[in-house]
C-alpha positions, 0 to 999 in steps of 0.5 A, a space after each residue: 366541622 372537621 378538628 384544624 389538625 385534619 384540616 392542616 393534614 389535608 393541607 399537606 398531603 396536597 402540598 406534597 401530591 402538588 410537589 410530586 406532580 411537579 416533579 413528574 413534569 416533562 416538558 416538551 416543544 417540538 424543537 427538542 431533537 430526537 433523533 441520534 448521529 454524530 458529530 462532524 466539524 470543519 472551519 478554524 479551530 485555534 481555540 479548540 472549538 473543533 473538538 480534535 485536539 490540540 495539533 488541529 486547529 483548522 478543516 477544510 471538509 467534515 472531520 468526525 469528533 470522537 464522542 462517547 456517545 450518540 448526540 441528538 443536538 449540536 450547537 456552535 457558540 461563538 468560539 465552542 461547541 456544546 453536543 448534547 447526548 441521547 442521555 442528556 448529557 452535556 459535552 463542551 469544547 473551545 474557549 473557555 476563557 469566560 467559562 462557557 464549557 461549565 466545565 474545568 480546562 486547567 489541564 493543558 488542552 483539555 478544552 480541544 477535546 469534548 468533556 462532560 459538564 456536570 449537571 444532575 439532570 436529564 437535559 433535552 436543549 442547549 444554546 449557546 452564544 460568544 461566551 455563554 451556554 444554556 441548557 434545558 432539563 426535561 423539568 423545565 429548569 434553566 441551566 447556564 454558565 459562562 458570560 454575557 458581554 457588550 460593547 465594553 466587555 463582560 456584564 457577568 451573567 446572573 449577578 453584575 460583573 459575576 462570571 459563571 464557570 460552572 452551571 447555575 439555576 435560572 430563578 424562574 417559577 414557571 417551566 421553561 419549554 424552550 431556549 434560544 440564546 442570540 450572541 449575548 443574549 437568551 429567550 425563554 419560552 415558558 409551558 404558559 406561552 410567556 417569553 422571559 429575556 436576559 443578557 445585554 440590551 445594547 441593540 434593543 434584543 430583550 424586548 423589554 428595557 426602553 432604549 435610554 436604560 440599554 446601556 448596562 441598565 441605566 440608574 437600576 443597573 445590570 439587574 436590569 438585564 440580567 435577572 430574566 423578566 417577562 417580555 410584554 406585549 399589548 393584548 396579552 400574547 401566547 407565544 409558541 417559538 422562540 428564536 435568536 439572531 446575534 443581535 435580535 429576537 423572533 417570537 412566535 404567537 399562538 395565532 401564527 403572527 411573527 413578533 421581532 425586536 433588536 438589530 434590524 440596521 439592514 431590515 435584518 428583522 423584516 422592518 420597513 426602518 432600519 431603527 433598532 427595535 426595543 419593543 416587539 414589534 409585530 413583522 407584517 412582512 411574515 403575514 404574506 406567507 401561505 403557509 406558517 413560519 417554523 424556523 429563524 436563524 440570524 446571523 450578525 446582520 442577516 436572517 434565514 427563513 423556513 417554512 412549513 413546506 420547505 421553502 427557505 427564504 433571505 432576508 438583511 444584508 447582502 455582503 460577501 453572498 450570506 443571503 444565498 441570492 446570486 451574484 450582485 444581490 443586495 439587501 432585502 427588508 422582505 423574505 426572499 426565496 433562495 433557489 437552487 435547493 430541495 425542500 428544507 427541514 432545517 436553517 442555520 446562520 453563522 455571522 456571515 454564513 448561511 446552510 439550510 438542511 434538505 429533508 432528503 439529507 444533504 447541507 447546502 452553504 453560501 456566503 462568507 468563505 474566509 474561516 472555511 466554514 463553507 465546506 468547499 475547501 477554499 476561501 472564496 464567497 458563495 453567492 448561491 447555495 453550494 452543496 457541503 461534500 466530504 468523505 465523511 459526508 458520504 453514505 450518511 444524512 445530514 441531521 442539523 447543521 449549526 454555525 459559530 463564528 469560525 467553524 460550523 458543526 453537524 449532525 449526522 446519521 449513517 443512510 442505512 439506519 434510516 
C-alpha cells in the first residue's frame, strides 16, 4: 500500500490536470458569429443608441459607425447597441441610465460614440435587452451589467434592487455555450443541454417560477428571480437552442421538438390559448414543419421564424404589418410563410418590426414605420416585405440585421471579399 503523502500527491496533480483542462475549455455553438463586417445603423437615436455622436439623433437609410475594428456580431437592446469584435471585444453606445454599456459615460456624450467594455476575457456572444447586456467568453463564463426591470421598475440584476454598471460574473458551475436575453430577461444554454433563466417573471418568460411568486418572487423574493436556476421539464430534456422574445422564451430539444413559455396573448408563442405560459410547454404547432427550426425572434407581441431551408415564417399579432402577410392580415396562432423574399439565412424582431437576412445578401423589413427603422425613409407601415436600400448598402452584403426599440443595426461585408 502506497505512503497517503503519494496518495495526497496524485490527488493534486489530478486537481491541477483537472483546473487545466478547464481551462483549455472552448466553448462553441453554431450561433457564435464568425464572419467580420461593419456596423451600419439607421431609425432614432436620441439617446445615442446609434453610435454617431451627439448632433445625430435620427437616420432615414444605413449610416456607417465608425469602429476600431471589424465586428462579428451586433446587437440592439432597447435603447443601445453592443458590437462585439473579431478579438472579443465588447463596444456599447446608448442609454446608460441603468448601466447597460458596462462602461463609464461621465464625460458629456461619451455614450453617442461606441467605447470599449473592459473585460479580461476573450468574449464570443453578447445579448442585450431594455436595460441589460450579457456576454459570453470562449470558457463559457456569463458576464452581465446593467439592469432587469418589471412592470413597477428596477428589480436589480444579480442581487435585488442592485443596479450593475460594470460586468459582474454569472454564479454558474456549468459552461454556458449560448445566451439569449428577451426585454428582462436571459437564457442560458449550458455544453450539458441544460437551460438556466434570470430576470422578471412577470408573464411567465423564466419558465421556472409558478405564476402566484411572478410577481417580485413572492415570500422567497427577488433571489427567485434573479439568481439564475435550471428550467425543468418532465422527462429529462436536452436542449440544443435557445432564443428569447421580449416577453417570451424558445428552447430547442436535442430530438428537434420546440418547448415555449411567457407571453403568448396573441399566440405569439404558437399556443392554441392566449394564457401566459409559466411552464414549457412543448409547441405542436412546430411539428408540422418538414424540415427542423434554426432561428426564433420575438418581438413585443409577435414571432418570426427560420427554417433550415430558408423559408421564413409569422406568427402573433397583425397590427401596423409586423407579420410581413399583406394588407388586412390578422393574427396567426401557427407559423405562417411570408412571401415575397429569397431564401433566408437569418431573422430579426423589433417590438413592432420584422427583417429577414437573404443568404444572397440583402435585408428585407415590414411592419411598423413610425421610428424609421424600416429603411424606407418614410414613416408609413410595411404590411409586405420591403427590400432595405442605401448608399451605404450598395456593393455590400448584409450579415445579421438586429432591432431595439427605435433603430435597428446591421452588419455588413464589401461584395468583393466574398
Amino acid at each position: 500500500m502506497p505512503p497517503k503523502k503519494s496518495i495526497n500527491k496524485r490527488k493534486s496533480s489530478a486537481a491541477v490536470e483537472d483546473l487545466k483542462l478547464c481551462k483549455k475549455l472552448k466553448v462553441s455553438h453554431r450561433s457564435h458569429c464568425k464572419e467580420v463586417g461593419q456596423v451600419l445603423v439607421l431609425g432614432q437615436g436620441d439617446v445615442g443608441q446609434l453610435g454617431l455622436g451627439e448632433s445625430i439623433t435620427e437616420r432615414k437609410k444605413p449610416a456607417l459607425v465608425s469602429l476600431p475594428e471589424k465586428i462579428v456580431q451586433v446587437v440592439a437592446g432597447g435603447m443601445h447597441t453592443v458590437c462585439l469584435s473579431e478579438t472579443g471585444q465588447v463596444y456599447t453606445f446608448g442609454c446608460n441610465d441603468e448601466g447597460a454599456l458596462g462602461r463609464d459615460t461621465s464625460e458629456e456624450g461619451s455614450e453617442t460614440l461606441p467605447q470599449k467594455v473592459t473585460l479580461d476575457e476573450k468574449v464570443v456572444q453578447v445579448s442585450a435587452g431594455d436595460s441589460h447586456t450579457a456576454a459570453l467568453t470562449e470558457d463559457g463564463s456569463v458576464f452581465i451589467w446593467g439592469s432587469f426591470r418589471d412592470n413597477n421598475g428596477v428589480i436589480g440584476l444579480l442581487e435585488p434592487m442592485k443596479t450593475c454598471l460594470v460586468p459582474v460574473k454569472i454564479p454558474l458551475t456549468e459552461p454556458v455555450m449560448k445566451i439569449a436575453s428577451g426585454n428582462d430577461h436571459v437564457a442560458l444554454l449550458t455544453l450539458d443541454g441544460n437551460l438556466y433563466t434570470s430576470g422578471c417573471a412577470e408573464q411567465g418568460q423564466l419558465g421556472r417560477v409558478p405564476e402566484q411568486f411572478s410577481n417580485r418572487g413572492g415570500r422567497k423574493g427577488l433571489e427567485r428571480l434573479l439568481v439564475p436556476q435550471m428550467v425543468i421539464v418532465k422527462g429529462k430534456i436536452h436542449f440544443t437552442d435557445v432564443f428569447c422574445g421580449a416577453y417570451f422564451t424558445f428552447a430547442v430539444s436535442k430530438e428537434g421538438y420546440v418547448y415555449g413559455f411567457g407571453l403568448s396573448n396573441y399566440h405569439q408563442l404558437g399556443t392554441k390559448s392566449t394564457k401566459m405560459c409559466f411552464v414549457p410547454v412543448k409547441l405542436t404547432c412546430f411539428k408540422n414543419s418538414t424540415t427542423a427550426w434554426v432561428e426564433f425572434s420575438g418581438g413585443q407581441h409577435h414571432t418570426i421564424c427560420l427554417d433550415a431551408e430558408g423559408q421564413v415564417y409569422s406568427i402573433g399579432r397583425a397590427e401596423y404589418g409586423r407579420l410581413g402577410l399583406g394588407p388586412g392580415a390578422e393574427e396567426k396562432s401557427e407559423p405562417t410563410p411570408v412571401k415575397g423574399i429569397e431564401p433566408a439565412r437569418g431573422v430579426s424582431c423589433g417590438a413592432s418590426v420584422s427583417y429577414a437576412v437573404a443568404r444572397e445578401g440583402c435585408v428585407y423589413a415590414w411592419g411598423m414605420g413610425t421610428n424609421l427603422q424600416l429603411g424606407t425613409g418614410e414613416e408609413d407601415d410595411e404590411w409586405s416585405p420591403v427590400k432595405m436600400t442605401g448608399k451605404q448598402l450598395e456593393n455590400r452584403e448584409v450579415l445579421m440585421a438586429s432591432s431595439g426599440g427605435q433603430h435597428t443595426v446591421l452588419l455588413v461585408k464589401d461584395k468583393q471579399e466574398s
